[in-house]
Each structure stands twice: as C-alpha cells, then as structure tokens.
C-alpha positions in Angstrom: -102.3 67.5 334.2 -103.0 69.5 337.2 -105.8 67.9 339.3 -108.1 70.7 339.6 -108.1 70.9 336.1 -109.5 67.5 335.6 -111.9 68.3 338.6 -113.0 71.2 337.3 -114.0 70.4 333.9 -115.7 67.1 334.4 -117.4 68.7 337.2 -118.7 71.4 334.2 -120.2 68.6 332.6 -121.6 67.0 335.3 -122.9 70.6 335.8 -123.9 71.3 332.1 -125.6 67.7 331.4 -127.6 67.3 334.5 -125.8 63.7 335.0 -127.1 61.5 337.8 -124.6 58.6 338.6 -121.3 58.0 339.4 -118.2 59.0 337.7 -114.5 57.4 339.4 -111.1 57.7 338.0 -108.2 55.6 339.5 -104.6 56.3 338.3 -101.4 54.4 339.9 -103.6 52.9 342.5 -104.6 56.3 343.4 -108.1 58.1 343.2 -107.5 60.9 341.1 -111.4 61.7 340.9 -114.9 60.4 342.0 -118.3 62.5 342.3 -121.6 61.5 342.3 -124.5 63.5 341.3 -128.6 63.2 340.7 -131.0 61.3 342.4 -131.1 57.8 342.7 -135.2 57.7 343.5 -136.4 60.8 342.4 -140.1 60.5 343.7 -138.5 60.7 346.9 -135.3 63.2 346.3 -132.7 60.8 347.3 -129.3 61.3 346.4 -126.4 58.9 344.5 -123.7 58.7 346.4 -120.5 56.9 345.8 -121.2 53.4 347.5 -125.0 53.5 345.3 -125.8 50.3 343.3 -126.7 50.6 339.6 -127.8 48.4 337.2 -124.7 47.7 334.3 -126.9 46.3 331.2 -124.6 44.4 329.3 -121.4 45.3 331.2 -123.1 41.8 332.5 -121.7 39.9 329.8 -118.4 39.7 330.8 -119.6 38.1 334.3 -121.5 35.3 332.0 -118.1 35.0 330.4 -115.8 35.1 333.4 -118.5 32.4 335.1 -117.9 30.0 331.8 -113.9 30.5 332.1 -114.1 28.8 335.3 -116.5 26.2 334.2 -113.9 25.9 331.2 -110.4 26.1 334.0 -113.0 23.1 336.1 -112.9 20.8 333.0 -116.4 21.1 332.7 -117.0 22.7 329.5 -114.5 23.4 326.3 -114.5 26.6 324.1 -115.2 23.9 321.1 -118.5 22.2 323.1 -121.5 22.8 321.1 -124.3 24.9 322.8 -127.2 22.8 321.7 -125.3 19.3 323.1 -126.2 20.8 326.3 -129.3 23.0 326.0 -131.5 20.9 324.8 -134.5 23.1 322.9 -135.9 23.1 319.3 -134.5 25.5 317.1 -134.9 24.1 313.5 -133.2 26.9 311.8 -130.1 27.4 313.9 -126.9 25.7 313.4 -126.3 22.8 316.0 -123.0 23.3 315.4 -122.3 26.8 317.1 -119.8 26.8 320.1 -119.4 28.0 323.3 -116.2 30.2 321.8 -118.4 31.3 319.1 -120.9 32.5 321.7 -118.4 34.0 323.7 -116.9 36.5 321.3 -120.4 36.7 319.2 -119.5 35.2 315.9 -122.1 32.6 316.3 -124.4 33.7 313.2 -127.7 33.0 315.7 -130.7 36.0 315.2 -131.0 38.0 318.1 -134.1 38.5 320.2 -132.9 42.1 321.3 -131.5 42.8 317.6 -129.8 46.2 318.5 -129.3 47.0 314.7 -132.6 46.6 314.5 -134.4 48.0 317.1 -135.4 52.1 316.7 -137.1 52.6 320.4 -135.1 51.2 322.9 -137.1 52.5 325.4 -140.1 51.0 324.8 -138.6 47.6 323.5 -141.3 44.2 324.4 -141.0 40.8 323.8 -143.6 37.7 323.7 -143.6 37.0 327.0 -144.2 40.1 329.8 -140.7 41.2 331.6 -141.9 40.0 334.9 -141.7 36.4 333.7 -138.2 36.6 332.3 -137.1 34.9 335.7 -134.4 32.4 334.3 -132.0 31.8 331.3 -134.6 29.3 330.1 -137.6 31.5 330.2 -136.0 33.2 327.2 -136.0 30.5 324.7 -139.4 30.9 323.8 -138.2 34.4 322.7 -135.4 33.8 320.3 -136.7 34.3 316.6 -137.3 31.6 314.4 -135.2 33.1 311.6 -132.6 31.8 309.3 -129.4 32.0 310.9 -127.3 35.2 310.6 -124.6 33.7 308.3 -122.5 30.5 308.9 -120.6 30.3 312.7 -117.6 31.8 312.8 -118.1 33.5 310.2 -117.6 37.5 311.1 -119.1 39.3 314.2 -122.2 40.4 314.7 -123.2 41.3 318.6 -125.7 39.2 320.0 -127.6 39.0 323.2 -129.3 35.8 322.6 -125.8 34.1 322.5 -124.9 35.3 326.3 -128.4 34.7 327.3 -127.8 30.8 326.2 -124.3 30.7 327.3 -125.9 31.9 331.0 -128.4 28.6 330.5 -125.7 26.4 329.4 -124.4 27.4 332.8 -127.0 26.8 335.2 -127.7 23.7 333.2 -123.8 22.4 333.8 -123.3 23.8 337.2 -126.8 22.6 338.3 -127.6 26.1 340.2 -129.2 29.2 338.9 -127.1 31.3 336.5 -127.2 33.9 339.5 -126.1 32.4 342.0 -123.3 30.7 340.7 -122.0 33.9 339.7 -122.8 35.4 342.9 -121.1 32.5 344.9 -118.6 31.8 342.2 -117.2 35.9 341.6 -119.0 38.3 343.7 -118.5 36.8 346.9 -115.1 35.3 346.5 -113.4 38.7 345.6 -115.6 40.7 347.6 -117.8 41.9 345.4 -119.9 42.7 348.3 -122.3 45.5 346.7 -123.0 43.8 343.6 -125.8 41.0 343.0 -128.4 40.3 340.4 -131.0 42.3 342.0 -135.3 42.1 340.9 -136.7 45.1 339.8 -138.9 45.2 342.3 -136.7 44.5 345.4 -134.1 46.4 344.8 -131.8 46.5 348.4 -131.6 49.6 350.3 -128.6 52.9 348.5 -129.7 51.2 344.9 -130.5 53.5 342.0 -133.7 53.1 339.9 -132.9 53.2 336.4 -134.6 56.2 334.2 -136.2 57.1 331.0 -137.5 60.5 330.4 -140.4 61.6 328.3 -142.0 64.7 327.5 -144.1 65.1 330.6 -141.3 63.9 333.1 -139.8 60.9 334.1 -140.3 57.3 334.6 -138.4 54.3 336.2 -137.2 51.4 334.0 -139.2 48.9 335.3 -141.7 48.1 333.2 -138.8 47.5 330.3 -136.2 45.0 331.1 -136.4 41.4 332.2 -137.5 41.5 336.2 -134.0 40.0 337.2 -130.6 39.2 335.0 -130.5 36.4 332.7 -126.9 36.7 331.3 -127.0 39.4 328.2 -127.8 42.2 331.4 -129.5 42.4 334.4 -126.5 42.7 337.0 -125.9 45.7 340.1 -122.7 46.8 341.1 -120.5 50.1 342.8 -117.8 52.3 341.0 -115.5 50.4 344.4 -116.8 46.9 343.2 -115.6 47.5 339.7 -112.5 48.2 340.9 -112.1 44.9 342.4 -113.4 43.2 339.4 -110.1 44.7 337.5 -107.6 44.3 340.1 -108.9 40.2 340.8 -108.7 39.7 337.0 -105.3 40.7 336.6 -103.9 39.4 339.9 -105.4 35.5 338.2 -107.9 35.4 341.1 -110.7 34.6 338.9 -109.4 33.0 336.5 -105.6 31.7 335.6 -102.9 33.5 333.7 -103.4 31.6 330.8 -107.3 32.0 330.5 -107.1 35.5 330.5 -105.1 36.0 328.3 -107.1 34.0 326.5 -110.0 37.0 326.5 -108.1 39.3 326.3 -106.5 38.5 323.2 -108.4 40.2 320.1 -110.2 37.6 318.5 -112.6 39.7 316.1 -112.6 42.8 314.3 -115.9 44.4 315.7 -116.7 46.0 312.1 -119.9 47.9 313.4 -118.3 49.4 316.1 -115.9 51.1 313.7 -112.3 50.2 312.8 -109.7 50.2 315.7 -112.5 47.9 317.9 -112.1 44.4 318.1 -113.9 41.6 320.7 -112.1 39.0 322.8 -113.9 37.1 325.2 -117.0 38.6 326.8 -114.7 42.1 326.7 -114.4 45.2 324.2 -110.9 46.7 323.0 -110.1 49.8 321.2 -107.1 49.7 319.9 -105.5 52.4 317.6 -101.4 52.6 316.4 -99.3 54.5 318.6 -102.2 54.8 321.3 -102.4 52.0 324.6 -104.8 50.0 324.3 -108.5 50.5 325.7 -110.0 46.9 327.5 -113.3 47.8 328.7 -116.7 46.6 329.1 -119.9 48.9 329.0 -123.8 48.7 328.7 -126.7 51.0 327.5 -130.6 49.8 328.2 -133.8 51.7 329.2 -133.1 53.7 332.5 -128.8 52.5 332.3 -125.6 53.6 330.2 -122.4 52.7 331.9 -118.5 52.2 331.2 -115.9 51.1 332.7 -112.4 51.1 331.3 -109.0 49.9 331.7 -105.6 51.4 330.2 -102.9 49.1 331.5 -100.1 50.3 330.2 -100.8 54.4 332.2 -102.5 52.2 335.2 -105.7 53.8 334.3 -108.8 52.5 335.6 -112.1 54.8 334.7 -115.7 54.0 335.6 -119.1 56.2 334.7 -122.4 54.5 335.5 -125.6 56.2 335.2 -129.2 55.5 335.8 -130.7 57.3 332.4 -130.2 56.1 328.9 -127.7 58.4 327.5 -125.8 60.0 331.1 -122.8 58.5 331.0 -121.6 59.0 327.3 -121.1 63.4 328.1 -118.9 62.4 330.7 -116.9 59.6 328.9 -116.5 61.5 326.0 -114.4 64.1 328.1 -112.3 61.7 330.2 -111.5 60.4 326.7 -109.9 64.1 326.0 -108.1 64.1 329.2 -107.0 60.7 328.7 -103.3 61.6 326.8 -102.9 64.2 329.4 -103.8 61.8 332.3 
C-alpha cells in the first residue's frame, strides 16, 4: 500500500477522534508512520510530541514478567516456586500452593483487588487504602479480597492484577531492592531504555504526559485514580522509540535467553474472555487466527491511559499507539488493524 494512503487515513482519524498521543508504525526496520497529536498538559496547552512519556497501565506486566525471567535465568527463583514460600502474609482463603508460572500467565484462581469483570466505573475506581499510599508491592496486600479463591490453580485463565502485583513483591523480596528499581537497573538501563522509569504522579519529569478522564463539564488529570507510583500490575512510563527497543532486545536474547523466551512466548492458555483466537503466554497477549501471522502484543487501559503496542514477526511489523485518555488509542488501532493485510 502506497504510503500516503496509510498517512492519509490514520491521519483522518487522528483528525475525526480528537486523539492526543502517539501513534508509530515500524515495517522492515523502517518508519513507515509516526504523528503525535493533543496536549500532553492541557491547563497549560502543551503539545505530545514524539519523544513524550506516557504512562502504559498494564503494558507494565510484561516488565514484572521479563524482571522474574531473569530472576528465573539467575537461579533464583523457578516457574514451580510457590508465591506464598516467599511472601510471607496471611491469606486464609487462598491456596498456598499457587506458583510463580501460575502467576505469570494468570491461571492462579486468586480474587482480584482491581476485578476488571467486575468493575462498571473504571474511572472512578478506590480501594481501602488512599492511592498516595500505594508506594510499594507490599502496600497492596492489605487490599487483596478475602474471598474464596477463584477456582483451583491452574485451572483456566482468568486475568488478574493481584497476581502481578505479588509477583512484583516476590521480587523486591528475592532481589532485596524495590520492585522499581530493579527493573529500572535490571531492563531500562541496560538496553537503553533511557525515557522510560516508574515515575510518581506527582513528579512526573519534564516532556511527560498527564493521563486524562473527561467528564461532562471538561477534563481532569488521572491523579487522583491510580496508585501514586507502579507496583507491578501498572504504573510504568515509556516513548513509542523506547518500545522499540524493548522488541528488538527481546528478540536479539538481550534480556533474556533464547530459550526463556520462547518460553513466554509460547501460548500457554486460551484467554476465553478475550474471545477465541487469543491466548496468554508469559506476561504477553497473542492473537492468533488460521491463515493469519500471529499478533504478540502487550497493551493497557486505566483512568487517564489506553495503549498498544504490537508485534507481527513474520511482515517485521512493529505498531505502537499510546494515549493519555481512556479510550484514545482503540480508534486508531482498530484502523491500523484494517491496513494490516495491506501493510
């Protein structure tokens, strides 16, 4: 497909939806588009550019899950450990004997404290404790619900926040640093993620974009409705250009070996509510339909954040769309995904 053709219609919905984020396609190595659009502090009319930080939700997840691969690869850990060996906290009505695999690919059965089939007003979602204090993996714990497990680990998959939350505890508790920083030291800096961190709410570092939730009489920022800094399930800051490194490290076996990724990336559950050609590996999403490549991708959507980044390895497709409102990005994936067999 001719170029301006792409350009020209995603730019019409970029037009047509009023999007504010980033949009980046990368084909063959080469960019074949990138725009960004809409205001990244809107009290104050600044623009997103290109190189702007936004928040990814639970596009996080897979960072949780790359950071226990190399505890895993470091001997440290074991797909078959039991959580609860490690964490030690009182949860009478949760199995002890859910794993750090079960965890990983949400089959573990545990309730969720941010049930997403569940919950009908995602923007305006609380908890027990106020977001501010939501400072560390183990902050959380008081949060999770005392309610009878989901069904038996292992058992089927059923996506679950509190699982990645307590796989980011179980690894500041092995590693014996912050669940930040050791994927900051342990990923971000050593493939140059240089624009991406775990960033508070209210600190965020100069060209980042505030997250935004609109309501009848105008908008508002995000602040006031997600944890103050990430904790594992969500929380993390990156650019469209740090994504892109996160792909090409992963499949060049610089964050983790040949073997281990393979290892996530091989479909280990059917992902039933997600509908029927989607399955779940490690920490990543796959779509995968007969006669079509396959779709590896990871993706978020919170107050103030929707965001999707995908890979097609077998066109050397790489697409990214981050936004910072709740429903931006979806407009614009859904019409990348009807260029995609003419890409």
């Amino acid at each position: 497909m001719d170029s301006s053709i792409i350009t020209n219609r995603i730019n019409s919905i970029i037009e047509k939806n009023n999007f504010s984020g980033v949009v980046s396609i990368r084909k063959q190595g080469e960019i074949i588009y990138e725009n960004s659009s809409g205001y990244a502090d809107r009290s104050n009319m600044i623009s997103n550019n290109i190189e702007t930080k936004f928040g990814i939700a639970s596009g996080t997840k897979f960072l949780t899950a790359l950071a226990i691969g190399k505890l895993i690869e470091d001997g440290k850990l074991d797909f078959e450990t039991k959580a609860f060996d490690i964490i030690k906290y009182d949860f009478p009505l949760y199995s002890k004997d859910i794993t750090i695999r079960q965890l990983l690919t949400h089959t573990s059965g545990m309730p969720d404290y941010f049930d997403e089939e569940e919950i009908e007003d995602f923007d305006n979602f609380s908890v027990g404790i106020p977001w501010y204090e939501l400072k560390e993996p183990k902050d959380y714990l008081p949060i999770f619900p005392h309610k009878e497990m989901k069904f038996l680990p292992g058992n089927r998959f059923s996506y679950c926040n509190s699982g990645f939350v307590l796989l980011a505890a179980i690894i500041a508790e092995v590693s014996g640093i912050s669940y930040t920083n050791f994927v900051e030291d342990n990923i971000f800096r050593e493939i140059e993620m240089n624009n991406s961190g775990f960033y508070p709410l209210n600190k965020l570092p100069e060209n980042t974009a505030l997250g935004y939730v609109e309501e009848e009489n105008g908008w508002r920022t995000n602040v006031y409705n997600l944890p103050i800094v990430g904790g594992g399930d969500g929380g993390a800051f990156t650019t469209v250009g740090d994504l892109y490194k996160l792909w090409d490290a992963l499949f060049n076996y610089q964050i983790l070996s040949k073997n281990y990724v393979n290892i996530y990336l091989k479909p280990y559950v059917k992902a039933e509510s997600e509908g029927v050609n989607y399955y779940y590996g490690h920490g990543i999403w796959m779509y995968m339909k007969d006669e079509t490549p396959k779709e590896e991708y990871i993706e978020g959507c919170d107050a103030g954040v929707s965001f999707k980044s995908v890979i097609i390895r077998e066109k050397d497709i790489v697409y990214t769309v981050i936004s910072n409102t709740d429903d931006g990005a979806w407009p614009i994936i859904d019409e990348i995904v009807s260029l995609s067999n003419s890409l």
